[in-house]
N, C-alpha and C positions, 0 to 999 in steps of 0.2 A: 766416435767409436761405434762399430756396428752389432757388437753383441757383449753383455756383460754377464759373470758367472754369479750367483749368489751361493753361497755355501757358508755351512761351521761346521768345524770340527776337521773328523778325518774323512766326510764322506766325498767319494771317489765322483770324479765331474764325465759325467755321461763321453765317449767318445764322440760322437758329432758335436761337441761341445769341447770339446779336450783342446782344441788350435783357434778357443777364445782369447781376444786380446785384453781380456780383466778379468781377473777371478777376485770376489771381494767376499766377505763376513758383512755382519750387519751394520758392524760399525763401520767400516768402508764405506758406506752407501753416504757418506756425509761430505769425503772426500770428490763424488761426480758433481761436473754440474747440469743443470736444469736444462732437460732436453738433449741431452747429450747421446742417449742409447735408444738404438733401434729397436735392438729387444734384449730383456733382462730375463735369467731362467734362474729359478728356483731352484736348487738340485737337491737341496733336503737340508736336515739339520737345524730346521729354520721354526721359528713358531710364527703359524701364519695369521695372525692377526690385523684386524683391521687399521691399525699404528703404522704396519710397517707396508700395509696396502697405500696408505695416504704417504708414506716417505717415497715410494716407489713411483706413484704415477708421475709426481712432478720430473722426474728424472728422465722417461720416456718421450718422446718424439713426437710430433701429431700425427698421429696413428700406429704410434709403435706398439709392439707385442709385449706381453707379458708371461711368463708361460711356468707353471708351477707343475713339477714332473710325478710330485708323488703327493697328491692331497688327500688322499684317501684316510689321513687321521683327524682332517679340520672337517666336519659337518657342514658349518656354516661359511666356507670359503667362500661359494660362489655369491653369495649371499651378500657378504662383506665387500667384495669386488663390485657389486653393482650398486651398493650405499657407498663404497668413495668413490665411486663416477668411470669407471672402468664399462664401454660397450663389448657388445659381439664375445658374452661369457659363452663357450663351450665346453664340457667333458667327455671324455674319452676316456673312461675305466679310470682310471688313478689318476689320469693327463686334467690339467685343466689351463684354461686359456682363455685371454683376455685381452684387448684391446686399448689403446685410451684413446680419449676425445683426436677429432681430424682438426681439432683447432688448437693453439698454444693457450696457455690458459693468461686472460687478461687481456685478451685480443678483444677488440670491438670493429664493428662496421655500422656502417651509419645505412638507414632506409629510409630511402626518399615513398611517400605516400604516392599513390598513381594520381590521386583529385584533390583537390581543392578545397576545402571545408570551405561551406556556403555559408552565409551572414545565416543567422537566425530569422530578421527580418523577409528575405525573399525567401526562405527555404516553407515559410508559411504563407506567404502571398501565391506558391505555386501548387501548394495542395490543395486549393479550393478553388483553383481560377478553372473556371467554364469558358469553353469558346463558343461564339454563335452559332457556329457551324455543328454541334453536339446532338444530337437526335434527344430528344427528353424521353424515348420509350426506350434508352437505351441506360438513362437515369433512373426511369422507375418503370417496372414492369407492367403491362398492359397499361399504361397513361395512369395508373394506383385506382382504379376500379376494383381489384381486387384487394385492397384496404376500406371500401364504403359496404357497410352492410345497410340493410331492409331501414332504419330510424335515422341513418345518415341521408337514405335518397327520400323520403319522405316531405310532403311542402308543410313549411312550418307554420303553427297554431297563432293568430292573431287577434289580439281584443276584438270583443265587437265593433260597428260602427255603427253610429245613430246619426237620426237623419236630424235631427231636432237640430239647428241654428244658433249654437252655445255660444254665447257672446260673454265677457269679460267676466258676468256674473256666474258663467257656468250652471246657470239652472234650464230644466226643459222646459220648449213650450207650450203654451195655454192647451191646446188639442196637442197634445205628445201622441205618437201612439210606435212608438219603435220601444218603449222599456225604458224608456231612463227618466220617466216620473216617476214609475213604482222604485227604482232602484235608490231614488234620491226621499223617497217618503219611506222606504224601510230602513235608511240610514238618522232620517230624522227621528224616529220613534225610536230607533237604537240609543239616541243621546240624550235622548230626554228619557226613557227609563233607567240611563244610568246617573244623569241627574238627578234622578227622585228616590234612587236607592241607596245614593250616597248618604252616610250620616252626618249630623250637624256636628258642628266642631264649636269647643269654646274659645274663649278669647286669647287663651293659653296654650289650650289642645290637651294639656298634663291632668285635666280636674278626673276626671275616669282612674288614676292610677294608684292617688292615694294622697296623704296627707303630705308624704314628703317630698310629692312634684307639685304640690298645690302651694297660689299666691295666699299671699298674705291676708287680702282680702276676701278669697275664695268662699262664697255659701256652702261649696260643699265640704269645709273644714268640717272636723268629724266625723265624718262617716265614712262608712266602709271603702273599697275600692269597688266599682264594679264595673261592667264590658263597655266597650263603648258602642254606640247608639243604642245603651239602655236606658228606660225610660226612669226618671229619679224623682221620687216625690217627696221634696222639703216639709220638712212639721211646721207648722202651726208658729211654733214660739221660737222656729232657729233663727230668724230674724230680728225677736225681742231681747230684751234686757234680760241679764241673770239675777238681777238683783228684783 
């Protein structure tokens, strides 16, 4: 069928519409089937609601019209027409008009991709691959010159060298005269003044702390705690008999 009327009540069906082959109510609209109407018109009496937007489109064609003649009491029509999937809404003073989809609905088609998806493998071996033929100042700018500043181009700092003949014992010879007698006698005197500053330890190492890290045998049972390598002078009779 090429045009269906919608109507309630008694209101009168437009003359360019008057030599339509359906004139139906709301509840009519249950009786067409899916896809059937080219275009469906409104002509009043109708409450135009988003309910009867959604019973409506399935009815329509792919591409069929929809055309609601006096909207001018629903605010929200156009509004409702394009949340149930109704294209190409227009108004015209009272007119309002709508579209649906250029496809049936539940239709699919299948897309083929243009390419190929690439292994993961070669898709990484071809981002990094150089060819010989590559200019390297096309790699990095001025040959990366301009990445080395003034302590980069600088010749770098090396130990001294001594002339002295340092054989297995590593000490200098008899007439040294390049520095590395003195360097090996101010290390000497380094380690014997810190052998002679070190304090003496006792057999224990705890006698300094107090009676309750001290042996059993300890001389300095009794007495105080004091620093270590302080100097401790035992009495006279801490050795004797108490009796």
């Amino acid at each position: 069928m090429a045009t269906v009327v919608l109507k309630e009540g008694a209101v009168e069906v437009p003359a360019e519409f008057a030599s339509a082959g359906v004139v139906v109510d709301s509840k009519g609209l249950a009786v067409l089937s899916k896809g059937s109407a080219q275009t469906i018109v409104c002509a009043g009496g109708v409450s135009l609601t988003r309910a009867l937007f959604a019973s409506i489109l399935p009815l329509l064609a792919p591409g069929g019209t929809f055309v609601i003649l006096n909207a001018s009491g629903a605010a929200d029509a156009a509004l409702n027409l394009k949340l149930t999937g109704f294209t190409s809404i227009a108004q015209d003073g009272a007119k309002l008009s709508a579209a649906a989809p250029a496809y049936a609905q539940g239709s699919s088609v299948s897309v083929s991709l243009p390419l190929a998806k690439q292994p993961a493998a070669a898709a990484a071996a071809s981002v990094w691959r150089i060819s010989a033929d590559d200019d390297e100042d096309d790699l990095i700018a001025n040959g990366g010159e301009d990445l080395l500043d003034a302590a980069d181009k600088a010749a770098p700092t090396t130990a001294p060298e001594f002339d002295c003949e340092v054989g297995a014992t590593k000490k200098a010879c008899k007439n040294c005269s390049c520095g590395l007698a003195e360097i090996q006698a101010a290390n000497d005197a380094t380690e014997a003044a810190a052998s002679r500053a070190a304090p003496a330890k006792s057999s224990c190492g705890n006698c300094y702390l107090g009676d309750a890290f001290r042996c059993s045998s300890c001389p300095y049972r009794g007495m105080p705690a004091f620093a270590p390598g302080q100097k401790v002078v035992l009495p006279g009779n801490m050795l004797g008999d108490d009796l």
